[in-house]
C-alpha positions as CSV (number, residue, x, y, z in Angstrom):
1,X,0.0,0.0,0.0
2,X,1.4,3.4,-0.9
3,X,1.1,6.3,0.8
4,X,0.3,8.0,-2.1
5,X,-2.5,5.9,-3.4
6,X,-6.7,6.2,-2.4
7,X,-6.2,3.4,-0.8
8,X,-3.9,4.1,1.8
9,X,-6.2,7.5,2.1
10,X,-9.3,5.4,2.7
11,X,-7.3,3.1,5.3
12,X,-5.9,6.1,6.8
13,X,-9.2,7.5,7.7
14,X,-10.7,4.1,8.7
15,X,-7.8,3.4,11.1
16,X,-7.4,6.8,12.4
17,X,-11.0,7.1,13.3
18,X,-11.5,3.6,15.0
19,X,-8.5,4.3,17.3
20,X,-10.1,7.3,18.7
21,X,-13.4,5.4,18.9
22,X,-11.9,2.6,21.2
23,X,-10.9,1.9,24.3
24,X,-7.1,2.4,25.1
25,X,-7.0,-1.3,26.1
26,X,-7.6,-2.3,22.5
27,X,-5.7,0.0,20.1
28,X,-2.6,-2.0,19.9
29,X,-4.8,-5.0,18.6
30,X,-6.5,-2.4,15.8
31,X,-2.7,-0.9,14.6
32,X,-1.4,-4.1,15.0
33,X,-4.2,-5.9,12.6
34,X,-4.2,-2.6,10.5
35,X,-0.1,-2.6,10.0
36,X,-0.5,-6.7,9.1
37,X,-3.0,-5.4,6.4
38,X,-0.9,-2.2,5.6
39,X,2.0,-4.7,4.8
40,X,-0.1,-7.7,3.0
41,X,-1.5,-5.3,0.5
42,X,2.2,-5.7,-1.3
43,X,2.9,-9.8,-1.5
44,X,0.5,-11.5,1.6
45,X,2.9,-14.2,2.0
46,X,6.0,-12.6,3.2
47,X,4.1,-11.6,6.2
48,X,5.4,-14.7,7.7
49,X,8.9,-14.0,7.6
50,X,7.6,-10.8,10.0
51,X,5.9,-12.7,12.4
52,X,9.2,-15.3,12.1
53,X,11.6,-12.7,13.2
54,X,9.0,-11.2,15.5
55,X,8.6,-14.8,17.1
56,X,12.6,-15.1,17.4
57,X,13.3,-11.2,19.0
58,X,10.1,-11.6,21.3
59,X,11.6,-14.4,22.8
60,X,15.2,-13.8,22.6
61,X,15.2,-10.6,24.6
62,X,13.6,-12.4,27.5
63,X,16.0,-14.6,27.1
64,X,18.7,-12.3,27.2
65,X,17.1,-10.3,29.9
66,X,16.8,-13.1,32.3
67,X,20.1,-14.7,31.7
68,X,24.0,-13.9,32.2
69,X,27.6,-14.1,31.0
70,X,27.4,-17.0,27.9
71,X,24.2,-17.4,28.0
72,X,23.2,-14.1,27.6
73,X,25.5,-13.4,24.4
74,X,24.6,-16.9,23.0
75,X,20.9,-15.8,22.9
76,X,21.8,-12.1,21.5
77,X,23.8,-14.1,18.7
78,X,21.0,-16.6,18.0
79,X,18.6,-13.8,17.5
80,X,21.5,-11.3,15.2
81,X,22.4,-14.4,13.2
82,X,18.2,-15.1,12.4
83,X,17.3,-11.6,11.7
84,X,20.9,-11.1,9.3
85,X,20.0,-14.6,7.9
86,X,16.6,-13.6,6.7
87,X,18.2,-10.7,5.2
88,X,21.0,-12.5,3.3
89,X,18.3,-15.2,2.3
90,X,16.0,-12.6,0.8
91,X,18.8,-9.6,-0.2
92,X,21.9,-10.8,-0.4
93,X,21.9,-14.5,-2.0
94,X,21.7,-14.3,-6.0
95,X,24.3,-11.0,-5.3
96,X,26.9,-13.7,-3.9
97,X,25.9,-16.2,-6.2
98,X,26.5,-13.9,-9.2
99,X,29.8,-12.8,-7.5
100,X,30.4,-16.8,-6.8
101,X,29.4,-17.7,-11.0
102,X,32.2,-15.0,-11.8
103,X,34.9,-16.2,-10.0
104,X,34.1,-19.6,-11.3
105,X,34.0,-19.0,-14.9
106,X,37.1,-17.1,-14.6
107,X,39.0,-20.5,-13.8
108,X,37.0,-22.2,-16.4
109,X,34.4,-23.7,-14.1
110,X,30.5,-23.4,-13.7
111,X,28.7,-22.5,-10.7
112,X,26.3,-25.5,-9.3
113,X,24.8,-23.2,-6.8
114,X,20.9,-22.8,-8.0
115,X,19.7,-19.1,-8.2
116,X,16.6,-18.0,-6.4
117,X,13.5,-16.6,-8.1
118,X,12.4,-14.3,-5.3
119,X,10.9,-11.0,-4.6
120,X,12.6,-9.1,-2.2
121,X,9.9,-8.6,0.9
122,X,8.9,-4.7,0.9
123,X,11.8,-2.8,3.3
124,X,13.1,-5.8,4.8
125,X,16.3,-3.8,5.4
126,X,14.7,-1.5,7.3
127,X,12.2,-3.7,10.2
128,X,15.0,-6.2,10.3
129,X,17.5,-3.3,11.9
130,X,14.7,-2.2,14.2
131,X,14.4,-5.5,15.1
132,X,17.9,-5.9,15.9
133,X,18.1,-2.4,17.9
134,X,15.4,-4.0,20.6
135,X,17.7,-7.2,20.7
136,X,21.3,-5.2,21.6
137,X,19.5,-3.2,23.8
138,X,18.3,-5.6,25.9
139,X,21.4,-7.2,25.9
140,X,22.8,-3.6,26.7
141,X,20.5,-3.6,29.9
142,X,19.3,-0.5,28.4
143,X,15.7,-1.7,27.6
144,X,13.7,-4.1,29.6
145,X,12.7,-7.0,27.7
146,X,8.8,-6.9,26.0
147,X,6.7,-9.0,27.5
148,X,3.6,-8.4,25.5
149,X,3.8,-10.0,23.0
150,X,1.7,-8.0,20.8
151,X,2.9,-5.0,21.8
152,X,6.5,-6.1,20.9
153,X,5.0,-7.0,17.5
154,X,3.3,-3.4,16.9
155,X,7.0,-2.1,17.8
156,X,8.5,-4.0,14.5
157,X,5.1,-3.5,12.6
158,X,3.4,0.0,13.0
159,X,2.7,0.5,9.9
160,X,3.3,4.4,9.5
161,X,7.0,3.1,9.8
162,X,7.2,0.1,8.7
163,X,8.8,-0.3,5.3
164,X,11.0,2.8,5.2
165,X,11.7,4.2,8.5
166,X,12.7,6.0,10.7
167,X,14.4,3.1,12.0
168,X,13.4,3.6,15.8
169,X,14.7,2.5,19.0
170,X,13.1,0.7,21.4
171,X,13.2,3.4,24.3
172,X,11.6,5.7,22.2
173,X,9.0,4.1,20.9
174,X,7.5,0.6,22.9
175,X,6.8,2.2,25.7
176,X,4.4,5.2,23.6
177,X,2.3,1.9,23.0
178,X,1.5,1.1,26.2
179,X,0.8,5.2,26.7
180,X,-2.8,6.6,26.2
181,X,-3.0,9.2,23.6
182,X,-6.2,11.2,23.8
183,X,-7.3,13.5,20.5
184,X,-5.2,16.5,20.3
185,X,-6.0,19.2,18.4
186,X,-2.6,20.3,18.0
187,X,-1.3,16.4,17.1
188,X,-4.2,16.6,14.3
189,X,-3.2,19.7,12.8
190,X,0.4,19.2,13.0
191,X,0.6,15.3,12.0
192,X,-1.8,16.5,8.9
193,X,0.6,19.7,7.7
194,X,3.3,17.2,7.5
195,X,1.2,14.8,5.8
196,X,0.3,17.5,3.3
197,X,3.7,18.6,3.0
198,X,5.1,15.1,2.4
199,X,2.8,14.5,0.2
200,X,3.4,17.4,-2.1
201,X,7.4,16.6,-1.9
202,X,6.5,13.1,-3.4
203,X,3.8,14.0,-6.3
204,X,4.7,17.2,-6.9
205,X,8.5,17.2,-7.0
206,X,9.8,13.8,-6.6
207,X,7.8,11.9,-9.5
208,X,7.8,15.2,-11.3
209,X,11.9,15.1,-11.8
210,X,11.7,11.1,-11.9
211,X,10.6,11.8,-15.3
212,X,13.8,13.2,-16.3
213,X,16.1,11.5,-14.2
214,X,14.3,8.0,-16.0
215,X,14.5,9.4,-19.1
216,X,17.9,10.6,-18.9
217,X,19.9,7.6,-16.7
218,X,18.0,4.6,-18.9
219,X,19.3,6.6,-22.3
220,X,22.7,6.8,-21.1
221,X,24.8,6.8,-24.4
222,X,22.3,8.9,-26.4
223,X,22.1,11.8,-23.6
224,X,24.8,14.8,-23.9
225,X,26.8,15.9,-20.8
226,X,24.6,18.8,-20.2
227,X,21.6,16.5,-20.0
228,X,23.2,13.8,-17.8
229,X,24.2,16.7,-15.1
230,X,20.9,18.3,-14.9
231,X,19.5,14.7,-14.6
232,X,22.3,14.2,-12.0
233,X,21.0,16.9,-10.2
234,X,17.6,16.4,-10.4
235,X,18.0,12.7,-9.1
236,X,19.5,14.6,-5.5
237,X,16.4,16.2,-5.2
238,X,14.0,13.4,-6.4
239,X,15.8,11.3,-3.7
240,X,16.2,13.6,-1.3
241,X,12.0,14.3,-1.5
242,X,11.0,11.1,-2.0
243,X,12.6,9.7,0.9
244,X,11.9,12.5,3.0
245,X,8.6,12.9,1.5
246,X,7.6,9.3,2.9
247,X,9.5,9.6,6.4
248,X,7.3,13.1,6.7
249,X,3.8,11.1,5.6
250,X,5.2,8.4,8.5
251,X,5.9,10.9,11.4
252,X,2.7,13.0,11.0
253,X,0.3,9.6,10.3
254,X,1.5,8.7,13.9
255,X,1.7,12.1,15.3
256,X,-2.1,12.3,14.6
257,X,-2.4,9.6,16.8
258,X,-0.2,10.7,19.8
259,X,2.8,8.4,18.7
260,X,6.1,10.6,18.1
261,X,8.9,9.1,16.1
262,X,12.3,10.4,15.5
263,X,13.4,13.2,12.2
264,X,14.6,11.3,10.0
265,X,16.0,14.5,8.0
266,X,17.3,18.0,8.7
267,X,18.2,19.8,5.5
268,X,21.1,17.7,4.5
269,X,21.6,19.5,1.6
270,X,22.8,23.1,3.3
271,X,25.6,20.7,4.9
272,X,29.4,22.2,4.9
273,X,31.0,18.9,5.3
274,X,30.1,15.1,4.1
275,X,30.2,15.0,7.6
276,X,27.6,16.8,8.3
277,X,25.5,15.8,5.9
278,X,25.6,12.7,7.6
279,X,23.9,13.9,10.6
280,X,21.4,15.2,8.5
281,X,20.6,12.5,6.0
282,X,18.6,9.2,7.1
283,X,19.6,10.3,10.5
284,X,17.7,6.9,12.4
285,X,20.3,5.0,9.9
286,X,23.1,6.8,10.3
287,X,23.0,6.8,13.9
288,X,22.3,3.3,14.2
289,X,25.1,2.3,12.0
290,X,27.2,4.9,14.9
291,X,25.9,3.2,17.7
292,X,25.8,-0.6,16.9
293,X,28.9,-0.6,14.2
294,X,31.2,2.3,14.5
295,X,31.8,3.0,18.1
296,X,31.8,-1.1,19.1
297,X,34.7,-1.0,16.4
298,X,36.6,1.7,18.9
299,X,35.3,4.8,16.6
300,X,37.5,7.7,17.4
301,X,38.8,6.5,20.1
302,X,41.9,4.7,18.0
303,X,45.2,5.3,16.3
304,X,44.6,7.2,12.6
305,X,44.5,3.9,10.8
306,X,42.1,1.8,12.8
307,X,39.7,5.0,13.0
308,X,40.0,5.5,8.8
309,X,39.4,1.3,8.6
310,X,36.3,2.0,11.1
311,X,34.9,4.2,8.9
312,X,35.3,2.5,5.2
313,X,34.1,-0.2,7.3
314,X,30.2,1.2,8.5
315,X,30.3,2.8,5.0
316,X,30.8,-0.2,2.8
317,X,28.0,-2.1,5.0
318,X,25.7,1.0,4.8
319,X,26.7,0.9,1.0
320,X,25.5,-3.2,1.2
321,X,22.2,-2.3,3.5
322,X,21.1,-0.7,0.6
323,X,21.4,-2.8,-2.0
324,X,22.9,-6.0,-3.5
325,X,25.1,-4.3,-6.3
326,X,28.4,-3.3,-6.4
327,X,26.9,0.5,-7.5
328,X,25.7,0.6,-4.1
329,X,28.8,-0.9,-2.6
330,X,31.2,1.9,-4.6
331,X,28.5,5.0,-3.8
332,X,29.5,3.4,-0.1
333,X,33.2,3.9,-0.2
334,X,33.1,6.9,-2.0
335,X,31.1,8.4,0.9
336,X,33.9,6.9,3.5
337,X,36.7,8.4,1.5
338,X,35.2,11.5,1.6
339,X,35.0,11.8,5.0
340,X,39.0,10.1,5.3
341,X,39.5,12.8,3.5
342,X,37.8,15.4,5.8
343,X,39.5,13.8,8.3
344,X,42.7,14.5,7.0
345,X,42.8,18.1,5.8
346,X,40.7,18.9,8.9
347,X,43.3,20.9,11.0
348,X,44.0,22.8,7.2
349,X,40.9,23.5,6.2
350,X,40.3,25.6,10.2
351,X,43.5,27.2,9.2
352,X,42.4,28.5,5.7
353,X,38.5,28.0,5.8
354,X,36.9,28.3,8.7
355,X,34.1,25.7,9.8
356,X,31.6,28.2,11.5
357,X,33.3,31.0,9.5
358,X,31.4,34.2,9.3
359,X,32.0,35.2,5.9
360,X,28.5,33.8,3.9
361,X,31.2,33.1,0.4
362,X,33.0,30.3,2.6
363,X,30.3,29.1,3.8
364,X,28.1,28.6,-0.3
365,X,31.3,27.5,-1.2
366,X,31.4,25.2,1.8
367,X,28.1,23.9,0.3
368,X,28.2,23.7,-3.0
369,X,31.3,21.6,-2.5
370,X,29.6,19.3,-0.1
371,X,26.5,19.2,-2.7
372,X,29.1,18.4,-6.0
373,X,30.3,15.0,-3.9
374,X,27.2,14.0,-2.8
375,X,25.3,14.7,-6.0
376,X,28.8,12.4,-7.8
377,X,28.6,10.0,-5.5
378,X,24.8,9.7,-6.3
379,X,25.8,8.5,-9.8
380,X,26.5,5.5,-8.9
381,X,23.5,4.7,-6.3
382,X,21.4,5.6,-9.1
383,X,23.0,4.2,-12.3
384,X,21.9,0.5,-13.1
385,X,25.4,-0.7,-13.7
386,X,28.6,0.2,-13.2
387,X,29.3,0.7,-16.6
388,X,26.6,2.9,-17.3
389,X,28.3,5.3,-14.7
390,X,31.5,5.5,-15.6
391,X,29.7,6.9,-18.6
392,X,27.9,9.4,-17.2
393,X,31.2,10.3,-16.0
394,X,33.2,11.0,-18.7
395,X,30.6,12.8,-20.5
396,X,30.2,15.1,-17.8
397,X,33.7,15.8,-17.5
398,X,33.6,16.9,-21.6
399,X,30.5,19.5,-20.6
400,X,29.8,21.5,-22.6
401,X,27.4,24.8,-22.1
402,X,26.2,24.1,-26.0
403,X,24.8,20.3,-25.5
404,X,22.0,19.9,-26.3
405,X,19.0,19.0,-23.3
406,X,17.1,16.0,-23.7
407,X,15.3,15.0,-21.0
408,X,11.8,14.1,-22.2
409,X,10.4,17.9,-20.7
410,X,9.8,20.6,-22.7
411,X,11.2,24.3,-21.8
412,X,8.4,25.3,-19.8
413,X,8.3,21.9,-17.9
414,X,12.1,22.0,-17.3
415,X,11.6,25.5,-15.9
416,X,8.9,24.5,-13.6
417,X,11.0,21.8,-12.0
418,X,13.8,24.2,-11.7
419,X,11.6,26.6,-9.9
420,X,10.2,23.7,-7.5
421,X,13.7,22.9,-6.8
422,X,14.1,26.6,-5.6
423,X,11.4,27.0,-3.5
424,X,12.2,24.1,-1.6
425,X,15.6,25.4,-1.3
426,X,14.4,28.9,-0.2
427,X,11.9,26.9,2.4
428,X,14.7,24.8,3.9
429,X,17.0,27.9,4.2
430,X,14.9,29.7,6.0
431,X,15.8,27.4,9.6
432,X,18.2,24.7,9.6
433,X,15.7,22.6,11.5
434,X,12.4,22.7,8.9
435,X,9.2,22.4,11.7
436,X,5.8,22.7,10.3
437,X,3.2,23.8,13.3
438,X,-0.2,24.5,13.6
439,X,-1.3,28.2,13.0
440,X,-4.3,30.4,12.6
441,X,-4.2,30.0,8.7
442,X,-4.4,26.0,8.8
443,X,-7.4,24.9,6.8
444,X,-6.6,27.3,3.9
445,X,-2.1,25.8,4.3
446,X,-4.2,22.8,3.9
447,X,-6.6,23.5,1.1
448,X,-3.7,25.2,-1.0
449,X,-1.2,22.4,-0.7
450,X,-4.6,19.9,-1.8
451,X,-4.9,22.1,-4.6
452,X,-0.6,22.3,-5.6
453,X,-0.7,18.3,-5.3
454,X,-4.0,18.0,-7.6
455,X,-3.2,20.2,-10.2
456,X,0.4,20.0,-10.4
457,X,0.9,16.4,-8.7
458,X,2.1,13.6,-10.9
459,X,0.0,10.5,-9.9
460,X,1.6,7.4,-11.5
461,X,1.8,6.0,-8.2
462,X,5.0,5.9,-8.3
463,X,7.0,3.4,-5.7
464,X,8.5,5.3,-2.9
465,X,12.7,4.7,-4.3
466,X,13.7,3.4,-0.2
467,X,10.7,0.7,-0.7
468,X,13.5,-1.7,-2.6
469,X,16.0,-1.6,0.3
């Protein structure tokens, strides 16, 4: 079911209504039945490897709770190696198999490992690391163990949440469940704004440049460098709204209902450092790849090398988490050589550019720069094969300010997304935190940004681009 589809409107409203209508007692039975049917509506079947890993992480942490010293880690092991296994199974098997056949037929010999005809399950990356976060944390002694059951299952299922993120933690979000949440005015207006405005990020800008970026990235050899950048371009803000778009849908569908999750983003794009960016971008995976990866490897606390080998190493995994293909893998790396690099010409950079300087040239030039990697290293995360990329790249290193633009709009259409493009820039600048509260003027916010997404919306239902991961 897609947030932006009628049907996820109609269920919306169904769902939203009946939990106000009953009792406290039973709402975790109506989201957790609602969240089962949220997630059916794509392939019915895989919601049994759900309720498998919900059956394994229900039990390990009281496990894990009520045991010590071996027995406690043997438990915390049983239930990482279940969850990663069903996400190796699903993700990560035909990769390795191709990788396998390769090898092989470079020594003259053919694979006899079978290949699997298999849909990945709907954001498996995603419920299988919030499933993994109540686990460690148990094991941690920072989260008591769940011992309703069903509640533990809303925790890896609530639906608002539940195929893309934000990846939560367990301290911030099992214990809202067992919470009563009364209608708030100011939930219902804020929770919808967002809604609205998520909305509008998807249909309106997102699927709008999609058409482009398609266009342009699946007719690699016939587009000229000019084309390929704009496209290039275009895809960091497609991604960035799409993605953000649905975490914004997410957080205000539950906010409507008293449940608060984490921000997911904070206007990564007006970052002055890769950095940065990376406390601003995907921020509940980014922090979870810090807390259960990075620092257990000794983060910052070793020697130059081990801390540059700690880094490549969460980046090549987050590279990995979101995808099985080596474009993903190599948009990874570049992303931890970036910040090796940081690392390293940190002390010369305070010298001649200041951080925090002053002076607003530094700090556009601060940004753009931090925009040009993260819009190259994009390439690849969006290019179907390597191949195809390293194209992309050498025509856009012969540029020229003459090539022609192909990219499926016509000039008035390419203007329009330009001028989408800067709006959302001029919103975003105008706080480095974007919040969107209730105010005097809400029903006609609302009925304006109905009216943007009708008329101007593209409605393909278009799958949100973090659904595959």
């Amino acid at each position: 079911m897609l947030f932006n589809s009628l049907h996820f409107f109609v269920f919306f409203i169904i769902v939203t209504s009946l939990y106000f209508l009953i009792p406290h007692q039973r709402r975790w039975s109506l989201l957790l039945i609602s969240s089962c049917y949220f997630y059916m509506a794509f392939i019915p079947i895989y919601i049994l490897i759900l309720g498998f890993t919900v059956i394994i992480d229900y039990f390990a942490g009281i496990l894990i709770e009520s045991t010590a010293g071996d027995k406690k880690r043997i438990f915390l092991v049983c239930s990482l190696i279940a969850n990663i296994g069903v996400l190796a199974a699903f993700k990560y098997y035909n990769f390795l198999n191709d990788n396998l056949s390769f090898l092989m037929h470079g020594i003259g010999r053919s694979n006899p490992v079978p290949y699997l005809s298999i849909i990945l399950p709907i954001g498996l990356s995603f419920h299988t690391f919030q499933a993994m976060s109540y686990t460690i944390e148990v094991y941690r002694g920072r989260q008591k163990a769940e011992r309703h059951f069903g509640i533990y299952a809303l925790y890896v299922m609530f639906y608002p949440q539940l195929v893309a993120g934000p990846i939560e933690r367990p301290q911030n979000l099992l214990h809202q469940f067992h919470e009563q949440h009364p209608f708030s005015a100011e939930n219902f207006k804020t929770g919808l704004l967002q809604i609205a405005f998520g909305l509008y990020k998807k249909v309106v800008i997102a699927d709008r440049l999609a058409m482009a970026v398609d266009y342009a990235y699946g007719n690699v050899q016939d587009q000229s460098g000019l084309s390929l950048l704009i496209a290039s371009v275009f895809y960091s803000f497609q991604i960035y709204c799409d993605f953000s778009g649905y975490s914004d849908i997410a957080i205000g569908s539950a906010r409507i209902m008293g449940v608060k999750l984490m921000s997911n983003f904070n206007a990564p794009y007006f970052s002055q450092s890769i950095g940065e960016f990376w406390k601003r971008w995907h921020i509940s995976l980014s922090t979870w790849f810090r807390d259960y990866v990075y620092i257990p490897l000794g983060g910052n606390r070793c020697g130059p090398l081990r801390v540059r080998f700690n880094l490549m190493a969460v980046f090549l995994l987050s590279g990995l988490w979101h995808g099985a293909n080596w474009t993903f893998v190599i948009w990874g790396t570049l992303h931890g050589f970036f910040l090796i690099i940081e690392k390293q010409l940190s002390l010369l950079l305070v010298k001649v550019v200041p951080v925090n300087g002053s002076d607003a040239i530094v700090r556009v030039l601060r940004t753009a720069t931090t925009f040009a990697a993260v819009t190259a290293a994009w390439i690849f995360f969006r290019a179907e094969t390597f191949e195809k990329a390293l194209v992309i790249l050498g025509k856009l290193v012969h540029i020229s300010p003459f090539d022609r633009i192909d990219l499926k709009l016509n000039a008035a259409e390419l203007l329009f997304s330009v001028l989408l493009i800067l709006f959302l820039v001029i919103k975003e600048s105008g706080s480095v935190k974007v919040n969107i509260r209730p105010n005097r003027i809400f029903i006609p916010v609302i009925v304006l940004i109905a009216c943007i997404c009708y008329f101007f919306g593209v409605f393909n239902q278009k799958q949100f681009i973090y659904f595959q991961f």
